[in-house]
N, C-alpha and C positions, 0 to 999 in steps of 0.2 A: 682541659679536655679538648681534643680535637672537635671543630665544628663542621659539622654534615655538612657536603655541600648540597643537599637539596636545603639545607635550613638558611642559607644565602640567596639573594635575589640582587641583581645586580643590573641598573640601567644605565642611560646615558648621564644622568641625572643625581641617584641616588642608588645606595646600599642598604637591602633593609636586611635585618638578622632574625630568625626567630627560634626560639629553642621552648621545649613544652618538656616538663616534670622531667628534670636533668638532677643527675644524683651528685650532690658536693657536700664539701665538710665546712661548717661555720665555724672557723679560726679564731680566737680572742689574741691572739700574738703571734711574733713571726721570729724564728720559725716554729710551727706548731711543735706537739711532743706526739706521741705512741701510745700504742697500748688504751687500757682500760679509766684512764684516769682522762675523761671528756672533759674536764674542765680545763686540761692542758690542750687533749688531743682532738677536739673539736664537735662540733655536734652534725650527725648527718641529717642532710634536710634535702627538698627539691626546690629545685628554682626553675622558673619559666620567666622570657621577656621576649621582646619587642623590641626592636629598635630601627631608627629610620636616618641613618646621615644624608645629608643635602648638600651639594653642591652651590657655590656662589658665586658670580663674577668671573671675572677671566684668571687664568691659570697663572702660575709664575714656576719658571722653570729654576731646580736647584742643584748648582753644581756641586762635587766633592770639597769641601774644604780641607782634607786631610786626607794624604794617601797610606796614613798608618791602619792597615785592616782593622786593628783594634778598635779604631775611634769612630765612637759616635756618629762622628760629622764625617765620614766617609759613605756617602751615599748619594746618589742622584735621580733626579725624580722629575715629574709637573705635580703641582700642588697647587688645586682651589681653596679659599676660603671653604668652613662649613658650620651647617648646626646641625644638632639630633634633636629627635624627641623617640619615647617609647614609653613602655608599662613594664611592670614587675611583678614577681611574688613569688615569695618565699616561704617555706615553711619546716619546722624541723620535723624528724621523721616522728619522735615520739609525742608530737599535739604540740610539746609547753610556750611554741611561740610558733608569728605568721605574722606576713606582712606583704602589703600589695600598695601599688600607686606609681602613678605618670613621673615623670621627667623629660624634660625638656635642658638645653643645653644655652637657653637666650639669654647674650651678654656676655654669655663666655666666650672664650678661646676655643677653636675647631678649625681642623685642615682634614681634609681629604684628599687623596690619589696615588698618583701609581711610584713605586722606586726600586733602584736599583743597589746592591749592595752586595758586599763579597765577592763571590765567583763572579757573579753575575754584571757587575760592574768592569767594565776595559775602559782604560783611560779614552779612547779616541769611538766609543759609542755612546758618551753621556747623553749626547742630545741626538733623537733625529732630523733627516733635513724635515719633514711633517711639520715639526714644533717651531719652524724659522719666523713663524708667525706670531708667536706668543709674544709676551711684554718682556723687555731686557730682562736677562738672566741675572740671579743671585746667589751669592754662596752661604750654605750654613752660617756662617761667622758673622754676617751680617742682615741677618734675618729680621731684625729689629727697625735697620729703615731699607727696608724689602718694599717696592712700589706697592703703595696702596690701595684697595678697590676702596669706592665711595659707598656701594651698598654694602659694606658688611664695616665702617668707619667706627660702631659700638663694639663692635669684637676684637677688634685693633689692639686697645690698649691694654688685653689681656694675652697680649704675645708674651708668650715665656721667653727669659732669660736663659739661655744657657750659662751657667757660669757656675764652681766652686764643687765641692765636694761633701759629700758625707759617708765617713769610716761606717763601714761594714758593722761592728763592734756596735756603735750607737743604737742601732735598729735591734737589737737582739737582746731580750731580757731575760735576766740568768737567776733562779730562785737563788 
């Protein structure tokens, strides 16, 4: 679903999200089915949350590492450190289940900020002169010894790996 943008709040600091009794289908597989038979085609329920990403340390700017459109790692951006935390709850439309409670994202892996991609991406505006200030530039590809901030040193070592594949096929389950 497209998100309202009044349901966005956006500071120098932080992004919070809020959405209240938004109508979705609860999925048990992917990709769901049709029709009448909800145990394939999913249960309609409301869902409401919360959520608040934060900001951490100083930025790291990231270059394209691929100029194939199609790739991933074609994109350029600044990127903080971040955490979240927010609230939930769920519910299906006909009673048989419900569910509510906080999360928070500490210890895990989170990045916030701005990028660029596709169209929107020209080789010779990746960076502006503004950003001359930031911490050495890194590329996609090397994102793993990406200069470190010290206050977020726990979230570190839950940087993802990019690497390897998984068929299409795998993820889809066929009665």
């Amino acid at each position: 679903m497209q998100v309202p943008d009044d349901a966005v709040k956006v500071t120098e600091d932080t992004l919070t999200i809020s959405l209240k009794n938004i109508s979705v289908v609860d999925q048990f597989q992917f990709p769901g089915g049709a029709g009448n038979n909800l145990g394939t085609a999913g249960f309609p329920a409301t869902v409401s949350f919360d959520i608040t990403y934060t900001k951490m340390g100083s930025p790291r700017q990231v270059r394209p590492a691929s100029s194939d459109p199609l790739s991933p790692l074609n994109w350029a951006g600044k990127m903080w450190m971040a955490t979240n935390s927010g609230s939930f709850s769920l519910s299906y439309n006909d009673g048989t289940f419900s569910a509510q409670g906080n999360f928070d994202s500490s210890g895990n892996f989170g990045e916030m900020g701005t990028e660029k991609n596709g169209s929107f991406l020209r080789e010779h505006d990746e960076i502006d002169q503004a950003d001359s200030e930031a911490p050495p530039l890194v590329t996609n590809e090397n994102i793993a010894t990406a200069p470190k901030l010290s206050e977020a040193k726990k979230l570190e070592e839950n940087i993802p790996k990019l690497k390897g594949r998984i068929p299409v096929k795998d993820l889809i389950h066929e009665p």
